[in-house]
LUMFIVEX-825918 format. One record per residue (C-alpha): chain; residue number from 0; x negated, y, z negated; residue in one letter. Coordinates in nm, 2 decimals. Layout:
<atoms>
ATOM  A  NUM  X  Y  Z  A
...
</atoms>
This chain:
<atoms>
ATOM  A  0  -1.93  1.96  -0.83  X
ATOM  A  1  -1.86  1.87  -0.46  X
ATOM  A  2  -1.60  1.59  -0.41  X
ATOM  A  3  -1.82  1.39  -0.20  X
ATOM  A  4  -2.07  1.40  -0.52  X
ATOM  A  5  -1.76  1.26  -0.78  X
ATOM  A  6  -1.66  0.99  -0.55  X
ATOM  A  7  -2.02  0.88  -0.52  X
ATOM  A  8  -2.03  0.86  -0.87  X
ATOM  A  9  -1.72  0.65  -0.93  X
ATOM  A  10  -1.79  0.41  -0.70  X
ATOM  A  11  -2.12  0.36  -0.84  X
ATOM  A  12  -1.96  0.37  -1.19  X
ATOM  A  13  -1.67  0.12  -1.07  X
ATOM  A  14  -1.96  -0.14  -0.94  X
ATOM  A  15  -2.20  -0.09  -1.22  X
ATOM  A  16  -1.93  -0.14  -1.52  X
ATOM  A  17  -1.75  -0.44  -1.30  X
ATOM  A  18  -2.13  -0.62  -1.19  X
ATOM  A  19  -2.24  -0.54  -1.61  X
ATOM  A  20  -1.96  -0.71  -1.76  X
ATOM  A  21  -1.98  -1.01  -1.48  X
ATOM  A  22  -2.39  -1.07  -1.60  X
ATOM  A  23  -2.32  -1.06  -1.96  X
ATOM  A  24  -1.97  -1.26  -1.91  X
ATOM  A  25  -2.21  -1.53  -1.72  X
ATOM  A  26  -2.48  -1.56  -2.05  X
ATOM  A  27  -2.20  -1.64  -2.24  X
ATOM  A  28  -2.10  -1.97  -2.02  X
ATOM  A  29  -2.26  -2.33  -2.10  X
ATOM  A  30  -2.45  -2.49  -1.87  X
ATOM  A  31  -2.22  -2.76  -1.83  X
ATOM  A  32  -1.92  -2.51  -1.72  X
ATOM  A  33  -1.81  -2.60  -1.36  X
ATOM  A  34  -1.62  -2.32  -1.16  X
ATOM  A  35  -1.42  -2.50  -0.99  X
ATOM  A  36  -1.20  -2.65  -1.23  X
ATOM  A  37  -1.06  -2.29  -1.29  X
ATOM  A  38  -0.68  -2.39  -1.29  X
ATOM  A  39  -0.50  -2.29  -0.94  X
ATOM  A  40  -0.19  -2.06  -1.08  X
ATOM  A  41  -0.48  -1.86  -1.22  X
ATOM  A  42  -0.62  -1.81  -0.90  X
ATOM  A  43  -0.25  -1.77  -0.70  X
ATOM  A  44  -0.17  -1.53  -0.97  X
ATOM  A  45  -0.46  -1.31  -0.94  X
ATOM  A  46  -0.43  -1.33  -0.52  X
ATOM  A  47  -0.07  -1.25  -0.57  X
ATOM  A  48  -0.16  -0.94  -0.82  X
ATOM  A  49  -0.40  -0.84  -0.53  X
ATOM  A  50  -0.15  -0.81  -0.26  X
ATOM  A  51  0.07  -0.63  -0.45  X
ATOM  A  52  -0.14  -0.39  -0.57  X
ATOM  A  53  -0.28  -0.33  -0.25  X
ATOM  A  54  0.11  -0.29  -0.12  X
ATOM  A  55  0.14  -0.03  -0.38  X
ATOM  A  56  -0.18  0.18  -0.30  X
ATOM  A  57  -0.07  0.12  0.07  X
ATOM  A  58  0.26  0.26  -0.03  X
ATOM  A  59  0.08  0.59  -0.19  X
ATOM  A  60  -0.19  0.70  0.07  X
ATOM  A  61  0.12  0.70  0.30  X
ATOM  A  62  0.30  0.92  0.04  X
ATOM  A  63  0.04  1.17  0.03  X
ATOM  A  64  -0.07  1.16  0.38  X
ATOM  A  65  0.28  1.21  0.47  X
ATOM  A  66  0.25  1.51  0.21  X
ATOM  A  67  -0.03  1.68  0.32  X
ATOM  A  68  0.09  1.66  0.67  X
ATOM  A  69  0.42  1.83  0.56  X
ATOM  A  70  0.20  2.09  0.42  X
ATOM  A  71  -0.01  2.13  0.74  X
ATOM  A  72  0.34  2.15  0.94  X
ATOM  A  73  0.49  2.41  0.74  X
ATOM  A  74  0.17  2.61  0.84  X
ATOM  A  75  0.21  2.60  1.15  X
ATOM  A  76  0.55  2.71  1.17  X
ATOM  A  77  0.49  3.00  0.96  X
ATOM  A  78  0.20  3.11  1.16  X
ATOM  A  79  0.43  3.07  1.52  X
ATOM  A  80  0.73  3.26  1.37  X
ATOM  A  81  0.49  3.55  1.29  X
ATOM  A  82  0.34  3.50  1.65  X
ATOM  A  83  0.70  3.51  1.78  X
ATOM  A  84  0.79  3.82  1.61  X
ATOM  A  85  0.45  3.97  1.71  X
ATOM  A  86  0.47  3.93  2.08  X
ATOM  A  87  0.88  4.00  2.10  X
ATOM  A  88  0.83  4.33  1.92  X
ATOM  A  89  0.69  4.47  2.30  X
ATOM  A  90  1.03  4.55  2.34  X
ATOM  A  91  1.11  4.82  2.10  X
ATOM  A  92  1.03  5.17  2.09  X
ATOM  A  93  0.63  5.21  2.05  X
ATOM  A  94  0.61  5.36  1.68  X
ATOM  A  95  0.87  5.08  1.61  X
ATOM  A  96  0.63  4.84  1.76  X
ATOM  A  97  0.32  4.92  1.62  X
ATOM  A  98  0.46  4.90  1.28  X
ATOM  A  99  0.64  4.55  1.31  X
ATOM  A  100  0.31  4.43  1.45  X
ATOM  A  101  0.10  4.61  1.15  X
ATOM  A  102  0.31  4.45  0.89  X
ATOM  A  103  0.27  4.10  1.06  X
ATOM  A  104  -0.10  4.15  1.08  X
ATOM  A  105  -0.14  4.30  0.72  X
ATOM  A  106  0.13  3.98  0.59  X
ATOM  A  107  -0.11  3.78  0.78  X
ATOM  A  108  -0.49  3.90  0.68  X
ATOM  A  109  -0.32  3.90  0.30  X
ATOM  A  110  -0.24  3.52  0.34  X
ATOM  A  111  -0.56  3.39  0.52  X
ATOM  A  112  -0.80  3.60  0.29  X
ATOM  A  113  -0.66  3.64  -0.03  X
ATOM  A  114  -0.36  3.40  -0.07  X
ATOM  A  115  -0.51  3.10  0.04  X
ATOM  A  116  -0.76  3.09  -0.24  X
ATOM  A  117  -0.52  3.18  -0.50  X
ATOM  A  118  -0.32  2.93  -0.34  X
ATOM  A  119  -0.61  2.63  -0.35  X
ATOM  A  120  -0.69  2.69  -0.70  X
ATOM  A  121  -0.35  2.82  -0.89  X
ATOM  A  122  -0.15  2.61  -0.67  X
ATOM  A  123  0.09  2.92  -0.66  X
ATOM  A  124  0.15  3.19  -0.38  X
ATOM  A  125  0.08  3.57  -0.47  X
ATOM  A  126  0.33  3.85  -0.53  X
ATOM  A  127  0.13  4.04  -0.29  X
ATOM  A  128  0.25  3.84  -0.01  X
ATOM  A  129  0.62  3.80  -0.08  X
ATOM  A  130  0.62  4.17  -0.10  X
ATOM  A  131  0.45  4.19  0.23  X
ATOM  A  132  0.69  3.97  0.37  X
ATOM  A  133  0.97  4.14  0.24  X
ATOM  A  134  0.86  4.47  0.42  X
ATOM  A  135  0.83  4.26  0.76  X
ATOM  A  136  1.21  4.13  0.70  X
ATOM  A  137  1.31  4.53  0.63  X
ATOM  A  138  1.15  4.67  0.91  X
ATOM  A  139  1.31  4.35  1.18  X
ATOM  A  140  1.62  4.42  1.04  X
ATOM  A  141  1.68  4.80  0.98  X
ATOM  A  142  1.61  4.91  1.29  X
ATOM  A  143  1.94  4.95  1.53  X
ATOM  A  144  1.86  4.85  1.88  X
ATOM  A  145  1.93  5.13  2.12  X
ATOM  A  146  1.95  4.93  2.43  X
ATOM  A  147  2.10  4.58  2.55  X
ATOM  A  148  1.76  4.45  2.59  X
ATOM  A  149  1.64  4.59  2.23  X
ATOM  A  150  2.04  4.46  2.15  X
ATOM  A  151  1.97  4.09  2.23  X
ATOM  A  152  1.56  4.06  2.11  X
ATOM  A  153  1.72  4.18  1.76  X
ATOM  A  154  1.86  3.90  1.68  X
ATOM  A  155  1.56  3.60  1.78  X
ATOM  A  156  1.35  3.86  1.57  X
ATOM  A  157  1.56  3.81  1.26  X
ATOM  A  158  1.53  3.44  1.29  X
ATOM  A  159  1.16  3.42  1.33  X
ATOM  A  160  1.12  3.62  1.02  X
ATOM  A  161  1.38  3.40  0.87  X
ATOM  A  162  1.18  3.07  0.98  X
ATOM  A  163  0.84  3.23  0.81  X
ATOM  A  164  1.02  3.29  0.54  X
ATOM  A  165  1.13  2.96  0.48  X
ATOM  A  166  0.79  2.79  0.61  X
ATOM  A  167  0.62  3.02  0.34  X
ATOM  A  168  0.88  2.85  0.07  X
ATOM  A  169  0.77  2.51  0.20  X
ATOM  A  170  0.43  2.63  0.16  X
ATOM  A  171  0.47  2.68  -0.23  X
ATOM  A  172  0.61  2.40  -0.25  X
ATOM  A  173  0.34  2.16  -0.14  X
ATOM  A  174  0.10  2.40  -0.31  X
ATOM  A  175  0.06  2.20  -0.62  X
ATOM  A  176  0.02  1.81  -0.67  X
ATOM  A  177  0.30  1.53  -0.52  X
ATOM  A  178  0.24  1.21  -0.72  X
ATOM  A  179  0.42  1.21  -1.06  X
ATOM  A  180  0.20  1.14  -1.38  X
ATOM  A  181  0.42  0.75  -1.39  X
ATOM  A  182  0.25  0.69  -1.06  X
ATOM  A  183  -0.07  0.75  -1.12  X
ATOM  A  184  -0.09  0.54  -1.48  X
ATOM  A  185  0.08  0.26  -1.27  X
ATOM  A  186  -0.21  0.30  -1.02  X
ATOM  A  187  -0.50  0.32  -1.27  X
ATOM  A  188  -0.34  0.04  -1.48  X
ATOM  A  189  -0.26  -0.19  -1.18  X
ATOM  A  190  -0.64  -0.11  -1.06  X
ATOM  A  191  -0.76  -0.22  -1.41  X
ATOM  A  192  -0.56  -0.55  -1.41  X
ATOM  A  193  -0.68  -0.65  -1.04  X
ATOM  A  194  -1.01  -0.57  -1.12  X
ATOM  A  195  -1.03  -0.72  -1.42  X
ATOM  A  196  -0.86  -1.05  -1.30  X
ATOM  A  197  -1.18  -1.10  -1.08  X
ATOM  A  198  -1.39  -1.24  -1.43  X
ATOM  A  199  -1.07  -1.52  -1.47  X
ATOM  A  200  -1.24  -1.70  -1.18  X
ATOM  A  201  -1.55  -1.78  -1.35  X
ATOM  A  202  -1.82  -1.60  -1.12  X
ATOM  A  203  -2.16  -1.66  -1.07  X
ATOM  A  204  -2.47  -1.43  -1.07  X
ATOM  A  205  -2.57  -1.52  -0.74  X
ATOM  A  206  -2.59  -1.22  -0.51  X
ATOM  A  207  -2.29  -1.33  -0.30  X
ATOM  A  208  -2.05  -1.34  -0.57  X
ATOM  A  209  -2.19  -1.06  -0.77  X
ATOM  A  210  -2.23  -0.79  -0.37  X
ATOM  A  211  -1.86  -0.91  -0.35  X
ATOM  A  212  -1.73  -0.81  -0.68  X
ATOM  A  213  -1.94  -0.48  -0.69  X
ATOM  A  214  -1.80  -0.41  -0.30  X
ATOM  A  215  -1.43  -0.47  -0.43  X
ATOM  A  216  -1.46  -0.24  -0.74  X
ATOM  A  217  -1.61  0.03  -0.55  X
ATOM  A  218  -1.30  -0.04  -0.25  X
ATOM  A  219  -1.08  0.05  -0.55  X
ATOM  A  220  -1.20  0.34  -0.66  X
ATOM  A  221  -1.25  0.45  -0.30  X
ATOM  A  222  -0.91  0.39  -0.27  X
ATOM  A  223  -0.80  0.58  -0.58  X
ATOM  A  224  -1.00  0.89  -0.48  X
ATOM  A  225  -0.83  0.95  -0.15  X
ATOM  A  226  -0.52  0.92  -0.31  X
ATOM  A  227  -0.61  1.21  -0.59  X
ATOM  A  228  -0.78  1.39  -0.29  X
ATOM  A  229  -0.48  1.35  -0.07  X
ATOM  A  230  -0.24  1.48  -0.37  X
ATOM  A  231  -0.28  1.85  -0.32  X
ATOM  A  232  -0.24  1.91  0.03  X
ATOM  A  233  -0.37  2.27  -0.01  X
ATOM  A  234  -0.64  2.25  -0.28  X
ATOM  A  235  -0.90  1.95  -0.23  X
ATOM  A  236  -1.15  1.83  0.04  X
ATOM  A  237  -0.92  1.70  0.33  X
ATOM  A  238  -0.62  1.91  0.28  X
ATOM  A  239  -0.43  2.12  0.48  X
ATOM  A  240  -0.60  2.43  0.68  X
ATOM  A  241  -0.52  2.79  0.76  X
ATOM  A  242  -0.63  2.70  1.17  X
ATOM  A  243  -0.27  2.81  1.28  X
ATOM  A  244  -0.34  3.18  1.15  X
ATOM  A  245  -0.68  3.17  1.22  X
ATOM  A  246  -0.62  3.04  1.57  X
ATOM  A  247  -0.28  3.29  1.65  X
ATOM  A  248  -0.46  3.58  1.50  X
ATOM  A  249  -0.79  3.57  1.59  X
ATOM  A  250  -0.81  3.96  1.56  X
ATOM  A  251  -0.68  3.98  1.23  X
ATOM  A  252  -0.83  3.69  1.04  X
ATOM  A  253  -1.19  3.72  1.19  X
</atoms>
């Protein structure tokens, strides 16, 4: 089901439950109730619920923003360290060469074809590509320079493998969801209570009142989805791309 298609449906959900139970709250009120004498700590309590909660959800797309942009980041070192070790490899002996660069293109094909899916939807990297990686690192660092210039490209090699290496570890990490379980039954809860604390102020069926409370309930759960959208950087709608290796190895990837 596409993403676009469930957050349709829960905003339409979030407005039709809120604007059902406002219409049948409303039969239930005498003719002779008057709105406004709904007491004012009810109403500072329920604007002071709303800025909080809206503090907190503030607080959480910035979380997982800052999350998948971590992710995205640790892409894009990855993909430069490989470039780096790539384009410094002229320097060796040809058959040396060739095979540096053919590990670094096979390491690379592996991750944009194969690894990223299994990556998306296991939210775990593949053995396949740590053993790839691992022949890259042999190859950098077995060979014994012959020459001063081979002598003093060794050693930027060895730390270009050493920064993929650890970019691919930050990878794995971000692979899987950031907000704890906690957060997100705070979140649901707290959108729950400030929803629900719209019927303590006595509204009306007119079609100000009723567009208003439907357009805040479907804010909410707009709100909600982006965070759960946001929370795996590598596996939902907006999340973080494979453009660095795509974009550095155009003749590899495509």
């Amino acid at each position: 089901m596409s993403e676009w298609l469930v957050l349709s449906i829960a905003m339409a959900s979030a407005c039709a439950v809120v604007l059902t139970i406002a219409v049948l709250n409303n039969r239930r009120i005498g003719d002779d109730d008057d709105p406004s004498e709904t007491p004012d700590v009810i109403e500072y309590m329920t604007m002071m619920i709303g800025v909080v909660y809206a503090i907190v959800l503030g607080l959480a797309i910035a979380g997982v923003w800052e999350g998948r942009s971590a992710a995205q980041e640790s892409v894009r070192i990855e993909a430069q360290a490989l470039h780096e070790v790539h384009a410094r490899a002229s320097v060796y002996p040809v058959e040396v060469r060739d095979r540096i660069r053919a590990d670094v293109d096979a390491y690379v094909s592996h991750v944009v074809n194969d690894e990223w899916k299994v990556m998306s939807e296991r939210n775990t990297l593949t053995e396949r590509g740590t053993e790839l990686l691992d022949k890259l690192r042999a190859d950098v660092t077995d060979y014994e320079p012959k020459t001063d210039h081979e002598g003093q490209a060794y050693q930027p090699l060895v730390d270009q493998v050493a920064a993929a290496d650890d970019a691919r570890s930050s990878r794995a990490q971000n692979a899987g969801a950031t907000m704890p379980g906690v957060v997100w039954f705070g979140l649901i809860i707290g959108a729950l209570v400030t929803v629900g604390l719209i019927f303590t102020l006595q509204i009306r069926r007119t079609f100000r009142e009723l567009l208003l409370a439907g357009l805040f309930s479907a804010l909410i759960a707009f709100l909600l989805f982006l965070i759960w959208d946001f929370d795996a950087p590598f596996g939902r709608g907006i999340s973080a791309t494979a453009d660095p290796f795509i974009d550095m190895f155009p003749g590899v990837t495509g």
